[in-house]
C-alpha positions as CSV (number, residue, x, y, z in Angstrom):
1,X,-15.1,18.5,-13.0
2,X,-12.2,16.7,-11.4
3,X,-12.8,14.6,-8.3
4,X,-10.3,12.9,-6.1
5,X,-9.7,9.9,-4.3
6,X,-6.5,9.5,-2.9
7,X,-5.4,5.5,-2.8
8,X,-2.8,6.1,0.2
9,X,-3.1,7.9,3.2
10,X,-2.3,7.1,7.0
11,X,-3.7,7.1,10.3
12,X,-1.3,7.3,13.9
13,X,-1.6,3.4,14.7
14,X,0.4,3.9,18.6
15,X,1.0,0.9,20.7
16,X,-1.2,3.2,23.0
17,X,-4.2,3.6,21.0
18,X,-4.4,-0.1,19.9
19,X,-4.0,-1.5,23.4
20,X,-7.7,-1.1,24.4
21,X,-8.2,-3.4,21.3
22,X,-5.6,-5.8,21.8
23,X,-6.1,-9.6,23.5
24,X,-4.2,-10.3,26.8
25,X,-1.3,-11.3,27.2
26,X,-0.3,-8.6,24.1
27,X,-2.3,-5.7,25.3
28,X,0.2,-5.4,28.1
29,X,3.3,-5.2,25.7
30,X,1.6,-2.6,24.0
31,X,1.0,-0.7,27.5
32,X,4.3,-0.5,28.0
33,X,5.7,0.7,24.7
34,X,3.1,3.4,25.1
35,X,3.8,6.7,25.8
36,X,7.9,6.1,25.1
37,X,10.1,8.3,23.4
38,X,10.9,6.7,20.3
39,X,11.8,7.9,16.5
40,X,9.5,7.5,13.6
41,X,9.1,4.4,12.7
42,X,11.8,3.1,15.5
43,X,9.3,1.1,18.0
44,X,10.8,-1.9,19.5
45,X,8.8,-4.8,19.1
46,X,6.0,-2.4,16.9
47,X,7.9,-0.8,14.0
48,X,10.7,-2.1,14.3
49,X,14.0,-0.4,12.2
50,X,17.7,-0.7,11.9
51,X,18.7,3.3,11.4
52,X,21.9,3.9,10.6
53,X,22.1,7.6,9.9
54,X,22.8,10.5,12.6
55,X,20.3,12.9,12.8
56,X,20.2,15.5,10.1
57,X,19.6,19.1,11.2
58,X,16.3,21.0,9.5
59,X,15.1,16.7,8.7
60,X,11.3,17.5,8.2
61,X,9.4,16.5,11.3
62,X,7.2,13.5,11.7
63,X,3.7,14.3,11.3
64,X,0.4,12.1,11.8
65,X,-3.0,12.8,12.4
66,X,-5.1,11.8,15.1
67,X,-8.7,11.6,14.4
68,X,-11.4,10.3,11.5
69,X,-12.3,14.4,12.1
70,X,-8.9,16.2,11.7
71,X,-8.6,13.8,9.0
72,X,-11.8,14.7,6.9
73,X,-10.7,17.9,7.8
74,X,-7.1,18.4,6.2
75,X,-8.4,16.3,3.2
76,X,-10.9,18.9,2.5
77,X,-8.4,21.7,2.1
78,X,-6.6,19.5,0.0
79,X,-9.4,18.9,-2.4
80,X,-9.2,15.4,-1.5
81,X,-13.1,14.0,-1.4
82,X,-12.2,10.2,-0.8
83,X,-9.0,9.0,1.1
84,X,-8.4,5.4,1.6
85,X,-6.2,4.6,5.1
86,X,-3.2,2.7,5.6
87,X,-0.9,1.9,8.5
88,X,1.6,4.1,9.4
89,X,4.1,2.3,12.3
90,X,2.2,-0.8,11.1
91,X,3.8,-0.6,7.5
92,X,6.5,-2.6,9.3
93,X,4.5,-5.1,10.5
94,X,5.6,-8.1,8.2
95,X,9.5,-7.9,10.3
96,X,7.5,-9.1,13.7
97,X,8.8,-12.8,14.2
98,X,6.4,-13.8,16.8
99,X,3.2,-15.6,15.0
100,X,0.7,-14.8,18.0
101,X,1.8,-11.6,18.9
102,X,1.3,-10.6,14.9
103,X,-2.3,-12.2,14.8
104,X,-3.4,-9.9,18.1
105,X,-1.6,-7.1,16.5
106,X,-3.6,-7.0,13.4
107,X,-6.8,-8.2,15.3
108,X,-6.6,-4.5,17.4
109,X,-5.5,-2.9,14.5
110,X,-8.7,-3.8,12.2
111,X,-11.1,-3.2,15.5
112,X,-9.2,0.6,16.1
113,X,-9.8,1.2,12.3
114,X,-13.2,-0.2,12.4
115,X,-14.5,2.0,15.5
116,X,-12.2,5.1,15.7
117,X,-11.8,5.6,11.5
118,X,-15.3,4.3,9.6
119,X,-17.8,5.1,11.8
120,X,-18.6,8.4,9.6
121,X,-20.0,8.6,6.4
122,X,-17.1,11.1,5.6
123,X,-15.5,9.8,2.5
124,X,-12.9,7.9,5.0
125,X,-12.6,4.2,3.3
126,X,-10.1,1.7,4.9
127,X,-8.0,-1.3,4.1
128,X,-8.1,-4.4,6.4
129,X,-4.9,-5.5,7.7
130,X,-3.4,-9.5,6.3
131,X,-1.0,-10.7,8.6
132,X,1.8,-12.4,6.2
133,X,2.7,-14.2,9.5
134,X,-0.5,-15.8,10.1
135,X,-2.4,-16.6,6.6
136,X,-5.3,-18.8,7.7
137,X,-6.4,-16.6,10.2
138,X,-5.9,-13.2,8.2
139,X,-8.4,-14.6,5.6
140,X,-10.7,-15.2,8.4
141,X,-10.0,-11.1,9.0
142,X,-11.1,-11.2,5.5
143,X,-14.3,-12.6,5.4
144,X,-15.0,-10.8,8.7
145,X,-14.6,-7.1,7.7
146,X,-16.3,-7.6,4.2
147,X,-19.2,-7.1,5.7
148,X,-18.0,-3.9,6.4
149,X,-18.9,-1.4,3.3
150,X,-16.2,0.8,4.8
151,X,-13.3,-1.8,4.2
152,X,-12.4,-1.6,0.6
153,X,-9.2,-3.3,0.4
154,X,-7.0,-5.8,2.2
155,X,-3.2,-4.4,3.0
156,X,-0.4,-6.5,2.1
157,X,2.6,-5.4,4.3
158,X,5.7,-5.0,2.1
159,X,8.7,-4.0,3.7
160,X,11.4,-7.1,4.8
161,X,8.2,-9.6,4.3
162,X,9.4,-13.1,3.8
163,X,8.7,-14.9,1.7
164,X,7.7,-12.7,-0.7
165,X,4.1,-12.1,-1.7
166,X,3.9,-14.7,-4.5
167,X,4.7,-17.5,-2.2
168,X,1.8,-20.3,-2.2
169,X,1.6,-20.1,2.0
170,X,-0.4,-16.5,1.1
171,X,-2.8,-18.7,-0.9
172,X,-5.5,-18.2,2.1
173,X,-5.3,-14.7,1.6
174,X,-5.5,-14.2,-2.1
175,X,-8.7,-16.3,-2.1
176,X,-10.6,-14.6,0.5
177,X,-10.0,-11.4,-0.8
178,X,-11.2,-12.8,-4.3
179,X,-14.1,-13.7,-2.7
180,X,-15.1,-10.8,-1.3
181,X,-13.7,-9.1,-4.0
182,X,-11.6,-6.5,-2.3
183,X,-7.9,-5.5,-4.1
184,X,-4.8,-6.6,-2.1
185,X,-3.0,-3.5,-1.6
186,X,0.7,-3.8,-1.1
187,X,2.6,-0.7,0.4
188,X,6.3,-0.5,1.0
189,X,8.8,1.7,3.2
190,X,12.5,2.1,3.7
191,X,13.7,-0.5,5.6
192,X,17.4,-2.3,6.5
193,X,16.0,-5.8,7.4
194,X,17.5,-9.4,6.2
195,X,15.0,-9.7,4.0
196,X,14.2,-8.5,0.5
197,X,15.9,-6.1,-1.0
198,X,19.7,-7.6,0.4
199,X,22.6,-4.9,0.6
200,X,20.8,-2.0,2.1
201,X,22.9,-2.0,4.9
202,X,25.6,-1.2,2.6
203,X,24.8,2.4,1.8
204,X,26.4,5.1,3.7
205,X,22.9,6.8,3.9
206,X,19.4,7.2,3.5
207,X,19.2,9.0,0.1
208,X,20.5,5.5,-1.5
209,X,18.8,3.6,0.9
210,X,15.1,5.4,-0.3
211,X,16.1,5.6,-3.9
212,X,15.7,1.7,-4.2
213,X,14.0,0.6,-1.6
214,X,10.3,0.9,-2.5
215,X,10.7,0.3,-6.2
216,X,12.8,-2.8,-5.7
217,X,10.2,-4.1,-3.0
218,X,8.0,-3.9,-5.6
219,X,9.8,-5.6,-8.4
220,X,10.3,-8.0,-6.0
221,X,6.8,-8.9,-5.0
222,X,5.3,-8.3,-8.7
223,X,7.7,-11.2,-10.1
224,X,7.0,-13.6,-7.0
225,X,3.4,-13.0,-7.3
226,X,3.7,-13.4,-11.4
227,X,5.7,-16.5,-11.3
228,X,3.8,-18.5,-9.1
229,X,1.1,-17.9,-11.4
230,X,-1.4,-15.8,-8.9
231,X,-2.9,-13.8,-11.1
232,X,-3.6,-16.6,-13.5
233,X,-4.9,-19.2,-10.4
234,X,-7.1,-15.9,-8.7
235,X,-8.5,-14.8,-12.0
236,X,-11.0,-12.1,-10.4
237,X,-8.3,-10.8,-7.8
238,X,-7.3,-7.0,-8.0
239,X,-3.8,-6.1,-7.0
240,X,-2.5,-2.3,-6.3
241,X,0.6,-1.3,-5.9
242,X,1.2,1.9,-3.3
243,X,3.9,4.3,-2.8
244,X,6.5,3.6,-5.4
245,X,5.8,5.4,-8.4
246,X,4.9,4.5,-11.6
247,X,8.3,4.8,-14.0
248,X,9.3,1.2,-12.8
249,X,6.3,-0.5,-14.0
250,X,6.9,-0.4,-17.9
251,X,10.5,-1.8,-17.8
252,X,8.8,-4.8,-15.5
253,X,6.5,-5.1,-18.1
254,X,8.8,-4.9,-21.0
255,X,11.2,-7.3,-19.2
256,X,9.1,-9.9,-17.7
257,X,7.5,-10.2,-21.5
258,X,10.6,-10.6,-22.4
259,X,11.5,-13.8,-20.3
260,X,7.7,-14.9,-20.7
261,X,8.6,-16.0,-24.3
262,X,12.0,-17.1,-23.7
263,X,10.7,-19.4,-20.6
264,X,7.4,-20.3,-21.0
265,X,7.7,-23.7,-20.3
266,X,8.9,-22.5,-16.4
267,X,5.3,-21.1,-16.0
268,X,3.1,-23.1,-17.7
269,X,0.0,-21.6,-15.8
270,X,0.1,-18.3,-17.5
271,X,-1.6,-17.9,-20.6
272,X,-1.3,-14.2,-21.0
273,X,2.1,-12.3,-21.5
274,X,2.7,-10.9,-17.8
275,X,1.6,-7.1,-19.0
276,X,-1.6,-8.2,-20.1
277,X,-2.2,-9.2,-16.2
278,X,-0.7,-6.1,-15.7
279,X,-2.9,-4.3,-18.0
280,X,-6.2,-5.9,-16.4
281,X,-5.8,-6.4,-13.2
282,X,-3.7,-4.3,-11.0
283,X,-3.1,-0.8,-10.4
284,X,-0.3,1.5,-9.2
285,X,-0.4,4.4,-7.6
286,X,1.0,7.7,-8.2
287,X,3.2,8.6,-5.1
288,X,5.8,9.1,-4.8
289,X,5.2,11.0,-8.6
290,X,8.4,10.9,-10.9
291,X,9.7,14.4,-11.9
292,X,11.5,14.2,-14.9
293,X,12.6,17.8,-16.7
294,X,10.6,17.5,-19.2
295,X,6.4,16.3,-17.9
296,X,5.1,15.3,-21.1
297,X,7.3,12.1,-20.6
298,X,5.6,11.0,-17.2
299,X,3.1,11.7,-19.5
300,X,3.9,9.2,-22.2
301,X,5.0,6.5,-19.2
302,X,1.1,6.7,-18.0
303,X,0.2,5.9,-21.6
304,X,2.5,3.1,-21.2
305,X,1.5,1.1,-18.7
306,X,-2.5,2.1,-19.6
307,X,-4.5,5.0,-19.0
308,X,-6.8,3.2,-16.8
309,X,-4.2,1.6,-14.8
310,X,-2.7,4.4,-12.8
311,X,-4.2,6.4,-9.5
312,X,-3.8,8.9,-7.4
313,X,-2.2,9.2,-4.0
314,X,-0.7,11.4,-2.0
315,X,0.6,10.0,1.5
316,X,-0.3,12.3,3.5
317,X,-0.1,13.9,5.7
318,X,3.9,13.0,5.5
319,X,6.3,15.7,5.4
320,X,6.8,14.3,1.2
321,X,3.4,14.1,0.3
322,X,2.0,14.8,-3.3
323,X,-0.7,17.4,-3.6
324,X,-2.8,17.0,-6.1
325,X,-1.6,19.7,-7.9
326,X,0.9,17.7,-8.7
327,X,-0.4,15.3,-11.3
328,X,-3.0,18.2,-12.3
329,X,-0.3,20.1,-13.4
330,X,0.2,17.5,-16.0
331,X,0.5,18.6,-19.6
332,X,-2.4,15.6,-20.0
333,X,-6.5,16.0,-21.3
334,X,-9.1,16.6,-18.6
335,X,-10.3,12.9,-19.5
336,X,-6.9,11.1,-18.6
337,X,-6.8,14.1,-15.2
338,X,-10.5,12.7,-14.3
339,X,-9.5,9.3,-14.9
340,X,-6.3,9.2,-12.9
341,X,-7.9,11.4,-10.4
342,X,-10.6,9.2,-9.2
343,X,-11.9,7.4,-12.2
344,X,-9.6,4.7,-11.7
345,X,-9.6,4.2,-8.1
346,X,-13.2,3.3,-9.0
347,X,-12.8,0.5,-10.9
348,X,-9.7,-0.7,-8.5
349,X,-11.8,-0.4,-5.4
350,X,-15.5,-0.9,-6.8
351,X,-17.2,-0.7,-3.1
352,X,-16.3,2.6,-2.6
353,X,-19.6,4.4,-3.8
354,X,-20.0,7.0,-7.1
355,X,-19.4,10.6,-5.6
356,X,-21.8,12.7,-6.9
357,X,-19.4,15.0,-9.1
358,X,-18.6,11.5,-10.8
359,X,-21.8,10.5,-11.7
């Protein structure tokens, strides 16, 4: 039997529905951006986005879901027994300048997950929000919602963060979340900011602009976090990386060995080549799933990186989310199916309990 937990799904965080959470003077700002009419991902001052494109006739339609119940209830005809929650206008967060604002912005998010999202014993797990602009008091957020046994993770906003995740100001965060032994979760979007990756702005349209985007803002982050030696400083912290794929991960490895041994003396705190923290450590997820012609060699890429490493996730419910058909449909054995299924996530996320069909 194959059961599934999927490592990235979102919830409809509105400046509306956080307000009644949010500290004055903020909760006003977030009264008034409630209720406008703004794009996806095109909040002023919320989710903030440079779009360039015009708008595309037949474009897929933004779609969220509302409640812990419609939730349980989509994931169930999806198969889906565990789903672990993210953001969704909040995966911008890390472009917000203002340092107080930020703080009171993740404060009402992690209360509206708390109360509204993982008050059920329904399989719903979440991911506490680290604001990259306010370290100290994010790993206070920490401490705080591990007593929570339905916080299983801490998310590390992604897109235009600066500096990047490896930087030593995040120290604060990476040891609380040692500590309380949850996995730092990063999770990227398209996004035309100043920051990391440069030259988006440069593409003519969005099809360039998604093809490297989440990838790169992963290479990015990996490297910083590798070369400052995090992994080897937080020997017990759990890293996963969401919604970029998987095919990028062996050339990191591959490459970053590769410089390892040519400049070892430029990080003298690792002792391991870079893959075998890789190997250990941290896990990527599945979405969005490579489709080359031929499946056996997504196959062979899982065996790569290691067949414990990898987990499912779908993203749902956006319009490009992966069923779970889609990795079951893999020319792969039921063992490596069961283990990139759920398995996995097990071990990356320990505090989410053994579903019965696993045990």
């Amino acid at each position: 039997m194959v059961f599934t937990i999927d490592a990235d799904i979102h919830v409809n965080d509105t400046p509306g529905k956080l307000a009644p959470y949010c500290e004055m003077p903020w909760r006003k700002s977030l009264e008034l951006l409630d209720g406008g009419s703004y794009p996806y991902l095109q909040i002023p001052g919320f989710a903030p986005n440079l779009r360039q494109d015009p708008p595309i006739a037949g474009s897929p339609p933004y779609r969220s879901v509302e409640t812990a119940a419609d939730m349980r209830r989509e994931l169930n005809e999806l198969d889906i027994e565990v789903g672990i929650l993210f953001p969704d206008h909040l995966l911008l967060f890390a472009t917000l300048p203002n340092r107080e604002y930020a703080t009171a912005l993740a404060h009402a998010y992690n209360r509206w997950l708390a109360e509204e999202w993982l008050q059920e014993d329904n399989g719903l797990f979440g991911v506490v929000l680290a604001s990259p602009q306010n370290p100290e008091d994010s790993a206070n957020e920490i401490r705080k919602y591990a007593k929570n046994d339905r916080i299983v993770g801490v998310y590390l906003p992604t897109a235009g963060v600066h500096p990047l995740w490896g930087d030593r100001k995040y120290d604060p965060i990476f040891s609380a979340a040692q500590e309380a032994d949850l996995p730092v979760c990063l999770h990227s979007v398209t996004i035309t900011t100043p920051q990391f990756p440069y030259q988006l702005d440069q593409f003519e349209n969005h099809f360039a602009r998604q093809v490297l985007s989440h990838a790169f803002a992963m290479m990015a982050n990996l490297t910083s976090i590798m070369h400052t030696g995090v992994p080897a400083r937080y020997p017990k912290l759990k890293v996963v990386f969401t919604e970029a794929g998987i095919a990028w991960v062996p050339y990191m490895m591959w490459r970053m060995d590769k410089y390892y041994n040519e400049y070892r003396r430029h990080v003298p705190f690792l002792d391991r080549r870079p893959s075998e923290y890789m190997r250990e450590r941290m896990w990527f997820a599945t979405q969005p799933v490579e489709e080359p012609d031929d499946p056996s060699q997504l196959v062979e890429t899982i065996h790569q990186i290691g067949d414990d490493r990898i987990i499912f996730a779908s993203d749902w419910p956006h319009h490009d989310f992966d069923h779970p058909k889609a990795i079951l449909k893999l020319p792969m054995s039921q063992d490596l199916k069961r283990a990139v299924m759920g398995l996995n996530a097990l071990s990356a996320f320990p505090r989410i309990p053994v579903p019965v069909a696993a045990e």
